[in-house]
N, C-alpha and C positions, 0 to 999 in steps of 0.2 A: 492912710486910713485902713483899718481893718473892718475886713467883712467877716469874715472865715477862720479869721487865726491861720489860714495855709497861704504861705506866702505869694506862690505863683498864682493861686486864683486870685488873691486880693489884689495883685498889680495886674491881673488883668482885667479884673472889673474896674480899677482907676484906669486903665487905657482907653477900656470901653467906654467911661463913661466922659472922657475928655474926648476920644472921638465923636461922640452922640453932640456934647457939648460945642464943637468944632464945627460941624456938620447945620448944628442951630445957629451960631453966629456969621457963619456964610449966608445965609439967609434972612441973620436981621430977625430974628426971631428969640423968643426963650422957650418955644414950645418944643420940650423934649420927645415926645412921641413922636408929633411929625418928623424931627431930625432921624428918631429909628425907623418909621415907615420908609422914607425914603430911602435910609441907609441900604436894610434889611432889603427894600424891593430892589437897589442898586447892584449887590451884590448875587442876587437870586437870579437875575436880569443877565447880567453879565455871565455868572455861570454856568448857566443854560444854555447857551451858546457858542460858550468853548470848550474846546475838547478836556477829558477826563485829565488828559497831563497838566494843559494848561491852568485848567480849574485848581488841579491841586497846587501849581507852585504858585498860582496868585492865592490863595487858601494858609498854605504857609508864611503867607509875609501876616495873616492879619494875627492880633488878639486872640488867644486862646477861647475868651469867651463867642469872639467877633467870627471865628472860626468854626466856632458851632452854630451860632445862626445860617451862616455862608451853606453848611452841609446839611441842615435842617430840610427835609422834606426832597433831598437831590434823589435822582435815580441816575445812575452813571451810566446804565445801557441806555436810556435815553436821551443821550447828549453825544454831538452837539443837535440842541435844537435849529431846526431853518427859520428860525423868526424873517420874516421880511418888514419890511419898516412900519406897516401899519398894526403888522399882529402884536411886536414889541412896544410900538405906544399903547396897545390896549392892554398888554400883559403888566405893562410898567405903572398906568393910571390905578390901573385897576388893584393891582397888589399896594402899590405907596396911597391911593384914595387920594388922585390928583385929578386936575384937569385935565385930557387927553392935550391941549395945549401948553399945556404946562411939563410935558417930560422933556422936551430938549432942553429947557435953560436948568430946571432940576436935576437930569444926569450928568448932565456939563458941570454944575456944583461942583454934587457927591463926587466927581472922579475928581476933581480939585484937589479938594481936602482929604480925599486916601490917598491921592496922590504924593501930599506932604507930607503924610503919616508913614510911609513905607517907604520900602529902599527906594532909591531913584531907579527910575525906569521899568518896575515894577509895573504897575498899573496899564502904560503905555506897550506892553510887550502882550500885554490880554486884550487891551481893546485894536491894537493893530493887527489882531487875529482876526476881525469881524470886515465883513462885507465893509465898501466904502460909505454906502447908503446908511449903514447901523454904525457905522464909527464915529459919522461926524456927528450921531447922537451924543456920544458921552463925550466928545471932545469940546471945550472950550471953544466957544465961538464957532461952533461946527465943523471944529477941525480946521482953522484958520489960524492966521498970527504963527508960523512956522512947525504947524503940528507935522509939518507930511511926512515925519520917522519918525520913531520913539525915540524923544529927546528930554532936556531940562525941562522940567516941569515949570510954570509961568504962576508968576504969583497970582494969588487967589484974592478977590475983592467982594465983599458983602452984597447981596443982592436980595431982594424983598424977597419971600415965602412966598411959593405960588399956591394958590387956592385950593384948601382940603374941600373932595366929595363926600358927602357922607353917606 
């Protein structure tokens, strides 16, 4: 499809918008907004928290478009942030408009499906940079089922949308 007539934005607005779309059928949804709140808060979340090197080569795996959101509103001299586990679920509800309940099965999603989206072991190489307490946030099952290295990513399975705050 053409957005632009310029070839590379338009393949990256169809990537972006299959990941959006990706992102919403993980979740048993069609509501596209929420799939980019979450997205958008997953990546802001994770970025924040890793160092400037690492931020940029997980920044290089995404969508040119998806990669500007990623560096939308970053300050690199203040990173990495300390989030401890409580300030990061309030950072993570509050930016995606989630239930504080609702971020570990929501981050565990979104890394899912970037997960598949980007090179193998990508994804796992940023969140293995994070405390254990904050890792087993974005990991699948809490970082269970053979997560304990950055490894084969584990197929991904549909699970219901957790409840938008408004």
């Amino acid at each position: 499809m053409t957005f632009t007539g310029i070839h590379g934005l338009d393949r990256s607005i169809d990537t972006t918008n299959r990941w959006i779309a990706d992102v919403a059928a993980a979740f048993g949804t069609e509501d596209r907004r929420f799939a980019y709140r979450v997205l958008r808060a997953w990546t802001h979340t994770l970025r924040d928290r890793l160092t400037v090197d690492a931020a940029a080569h997980l920044a290089a795996q995404l969508p040119e478009l998806l990669r500007g959101v990623f560096y939308d509103g970053w300050s690199p001299r203040h990173v990495p942030r300390k989030y401890d586990l409580h300030e990061i679920t309030v950072h993570y509800a509050e930016e995606a408009r989630i239930g504080r309940d609702d971020v570990p099965k929501t981050l565990a999603v979104v890394t899912e499906v970037v997960s598949s989206e980007i090179a193998p072991g990508a994804v796992d190489q940023a969140v293995w940079q994070l405390p254990e307490e904050l890792r087993k946030l974005f990991l699948p099952g809490g970082g269970a089922a053979g997560r304990a290295a950055p490894a084969e990513r584990s197929a991904r399975s549909p699970e219901n949308a957790p409840r938008a705050v408004m």
